[in-house]
N, C-alpha and C positions, 0 to 999 in steps of 0.2 A: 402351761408347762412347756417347757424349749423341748426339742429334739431333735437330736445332729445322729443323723446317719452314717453323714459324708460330712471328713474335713475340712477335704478343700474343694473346692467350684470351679475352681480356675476362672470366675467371673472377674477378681479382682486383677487379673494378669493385664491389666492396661492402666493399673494405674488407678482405680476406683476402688470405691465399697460402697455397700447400699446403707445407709439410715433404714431406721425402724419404720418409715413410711413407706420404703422401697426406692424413693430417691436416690440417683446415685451420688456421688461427691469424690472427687479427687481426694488421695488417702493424706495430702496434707490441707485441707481444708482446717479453718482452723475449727471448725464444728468438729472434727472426724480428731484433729488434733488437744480437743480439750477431753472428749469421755475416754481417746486412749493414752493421757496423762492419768485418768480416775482408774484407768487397768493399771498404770505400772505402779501406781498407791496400792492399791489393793494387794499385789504380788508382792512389793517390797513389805504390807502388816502381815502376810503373811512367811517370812521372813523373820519379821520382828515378834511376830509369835512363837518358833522356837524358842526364843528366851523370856519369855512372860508364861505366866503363871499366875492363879486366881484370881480377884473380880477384874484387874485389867486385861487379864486375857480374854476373860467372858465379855467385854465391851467388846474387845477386839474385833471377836468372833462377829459380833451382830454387826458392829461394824461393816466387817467384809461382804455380808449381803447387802445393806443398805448402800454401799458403793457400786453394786450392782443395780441397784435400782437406780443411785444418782445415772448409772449410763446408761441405763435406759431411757434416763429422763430426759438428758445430753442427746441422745443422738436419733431425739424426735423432735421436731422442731415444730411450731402451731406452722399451719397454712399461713402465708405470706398476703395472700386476698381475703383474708377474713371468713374464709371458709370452713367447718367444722372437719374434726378427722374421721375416718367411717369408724373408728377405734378408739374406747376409751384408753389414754397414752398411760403410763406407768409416770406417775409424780412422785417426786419427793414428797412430803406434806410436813405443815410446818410442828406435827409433834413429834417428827424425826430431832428436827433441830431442839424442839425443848429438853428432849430425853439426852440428847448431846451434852446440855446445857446442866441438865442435873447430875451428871454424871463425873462433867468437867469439876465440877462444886463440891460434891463428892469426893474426888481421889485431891483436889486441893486443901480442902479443909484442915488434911493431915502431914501440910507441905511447910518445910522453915518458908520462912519468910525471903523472896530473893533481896539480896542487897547488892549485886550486881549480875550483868548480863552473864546467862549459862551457853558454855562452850559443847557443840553438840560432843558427847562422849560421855565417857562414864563406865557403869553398867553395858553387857551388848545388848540387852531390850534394849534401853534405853540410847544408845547409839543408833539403835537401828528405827527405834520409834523419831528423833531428829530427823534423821534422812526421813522417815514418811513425811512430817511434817513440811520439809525444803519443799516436797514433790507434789504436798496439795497445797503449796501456796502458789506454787506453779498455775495448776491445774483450775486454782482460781483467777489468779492472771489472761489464761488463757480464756477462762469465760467471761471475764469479762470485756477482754478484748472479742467474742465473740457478739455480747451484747450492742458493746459500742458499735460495732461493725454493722448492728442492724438485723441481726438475726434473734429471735425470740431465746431470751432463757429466763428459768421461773426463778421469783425473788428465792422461793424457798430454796432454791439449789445453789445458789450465791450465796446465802446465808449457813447454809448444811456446808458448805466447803469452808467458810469463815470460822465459823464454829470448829470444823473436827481440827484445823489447822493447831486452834488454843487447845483443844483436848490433846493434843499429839502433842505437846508441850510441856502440857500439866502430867498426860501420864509417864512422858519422859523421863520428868522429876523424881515422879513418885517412885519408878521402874530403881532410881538410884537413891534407894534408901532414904524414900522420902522427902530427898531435897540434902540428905546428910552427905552425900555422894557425887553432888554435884561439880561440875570443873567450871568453874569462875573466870569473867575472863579479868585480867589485872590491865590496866589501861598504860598503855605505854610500858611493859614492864620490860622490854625487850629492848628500849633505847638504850643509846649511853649520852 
């Protein structure tokens, strides 16, 4: 269990913060840069939970801590020499992602059919659940521009990001009356 005392430290006043290992890293590393993309997801669903209401809020909710775990996961990195950590790290694990995965399937099942691409809006859940979705697709960008970079990140947490990106989509839909509610975009409908 965490416990803060003290806010702030003033450790970071040059410019740093420390990872889960105690590593320091410049606060735009992209490592430090991708789990505080997974903060400002997390703030913006909770956000997007003012306006949600039954079983997609009860996802929401669990949600918000497993994106606590995702940064946890984010911003512990394996040993670079092949060395073990003195600490079991906090992983994502991959029945995060199935439970994602059932869930997505779930609140879909009960979705019209798209017949063209949905304009983020609608409903404000559902407005505001889009913007989550921009902001972990980001946040997976970000990782895996961390991975290419050479820095460890776990498939599971590549995949939990992929994943919640299509639930923040699906539950979008649903958030707008199940798809009834939806703003469609018209292709070229704005030419002359």
């Amino acid at each position: 269990m965490v416990k803060l005392n003290k806010i702030y430290t003033k450790t970071g006043d040059d410019g740093t913060t420390a990872l889960a290992t105690g590593e320091r890293r410049a606060k735009d590393d992209l490592r430090v840069a991708c789990y505080g993309t997974v903060d400002e997801l997390n703030a913006v669903l909770g956000i997007a939970r003012q306006h949600t209401s039954g079983v997609v809020d009860k996802m929401l909710a669990r949600i918000q801590n497993e994106l606590f775990d995702l940064g946890a996961d984010l911003s512990t990195p394996d040993p670079t020499d092949g060395s073990a950590l003195p600490f079991e790290p906090l992983r994502i694990i991959p029945d995060q992602v199935t439970r994602l995965e059932n869930e997505l399937d779930q609140l879909n099942q009960d979705l019209t059919p798209l017949e063209s691409f949905v304009l983020p809006g609608g409903a404000p859940g559902a407005a505001h659940l889009h913007h989550a979705r921009t902001i972990c697709r980001r946040a997976e960008r970000v990782a895996v521009a961390l991975k290419s970079a050479g820095e460890g990140v776990s498939p599971a947490a590549l995949k939990y990001l992929n994943r919640l990106s299509d639930f923040l989509f699906v539950a979008a839909r649903f958030e707008n009356d199940k798809g009834q509610k939806d703003v469609h975009w018209v292709p070229g409908a704005t030419r002359r």
